[in-house]
C-alpha positions in Angstrom: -27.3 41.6 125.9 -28.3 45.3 125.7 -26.5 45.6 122.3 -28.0 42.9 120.5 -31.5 44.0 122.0 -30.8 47.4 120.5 -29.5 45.0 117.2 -32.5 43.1 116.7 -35.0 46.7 116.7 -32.7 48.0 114.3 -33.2 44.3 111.8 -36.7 44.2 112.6 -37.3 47.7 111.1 -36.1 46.0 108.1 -38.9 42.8 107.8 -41.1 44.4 105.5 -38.8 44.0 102.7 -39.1 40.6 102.8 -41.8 38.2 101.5 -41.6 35.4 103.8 -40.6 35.4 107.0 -38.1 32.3 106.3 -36.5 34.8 104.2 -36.2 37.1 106.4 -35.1 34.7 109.2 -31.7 33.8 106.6 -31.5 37.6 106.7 -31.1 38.0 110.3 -28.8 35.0 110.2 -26.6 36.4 107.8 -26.8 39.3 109.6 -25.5 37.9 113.1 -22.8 35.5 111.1 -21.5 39.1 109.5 -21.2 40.3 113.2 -19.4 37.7 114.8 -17.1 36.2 112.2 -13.7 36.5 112.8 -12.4 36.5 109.3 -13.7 37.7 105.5 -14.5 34.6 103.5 -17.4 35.3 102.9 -20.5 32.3 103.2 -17.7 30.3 104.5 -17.0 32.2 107.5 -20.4 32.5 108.1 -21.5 29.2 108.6 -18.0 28.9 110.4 -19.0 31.8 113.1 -22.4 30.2 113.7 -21.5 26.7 114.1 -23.6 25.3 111.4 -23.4 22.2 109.6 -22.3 22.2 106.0 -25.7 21.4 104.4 -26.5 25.1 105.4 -24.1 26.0 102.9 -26.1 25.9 99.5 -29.2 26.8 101.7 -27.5 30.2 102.9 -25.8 30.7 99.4 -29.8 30.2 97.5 -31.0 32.9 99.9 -29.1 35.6 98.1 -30.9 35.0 95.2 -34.2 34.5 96.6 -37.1 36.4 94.6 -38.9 37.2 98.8 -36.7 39.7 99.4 -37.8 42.9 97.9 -34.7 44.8 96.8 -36.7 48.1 96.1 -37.9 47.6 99.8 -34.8 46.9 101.5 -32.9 49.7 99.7 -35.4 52.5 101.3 -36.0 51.3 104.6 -32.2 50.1 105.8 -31.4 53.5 106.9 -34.7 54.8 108.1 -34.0 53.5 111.4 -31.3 56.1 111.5 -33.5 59.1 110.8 
């Protein structure tokens, strides 16, 4: 639990580059599906890893291409934490 504590203050550093916090919720659960999945297929193995019904599909797919997440943003601050 100590690890994923230590997870989630890292991901929260990063909620300012997002417009909505729905957005950045998608984030975080793309985030935790990339952690855990246990092959490479991509969105696939994503909603495979986190148990989620197939209408999450196009949902999860639609968030890579949302306008609320603020590119510029997210490029400067994902390694701040680090500093």
């Amino acid at each position: 639990m100590v690890l994923w504590i230590q997870w989630w203050k890292m991901v929260w550093e990063l909620r300012p580059a997002f417009a909505r916090e729905t957005t950045f919720l998608w984030f975080t659960l793309c985030l935790v599906g990339l952690t855990v999945r246990p092959d490479l297929r991509g969105v696939t193995s994503i909603i495979r890893a986190l148990g989620l019904k197939e209408v999450f599909y196009d949902r999860l797919l639609n968030f890579f291409h949302s306008k609320a997440v603020l590119v510029d943003l997210l490029a400067c601050r994902r390694f701040s934490f680090l500093l």
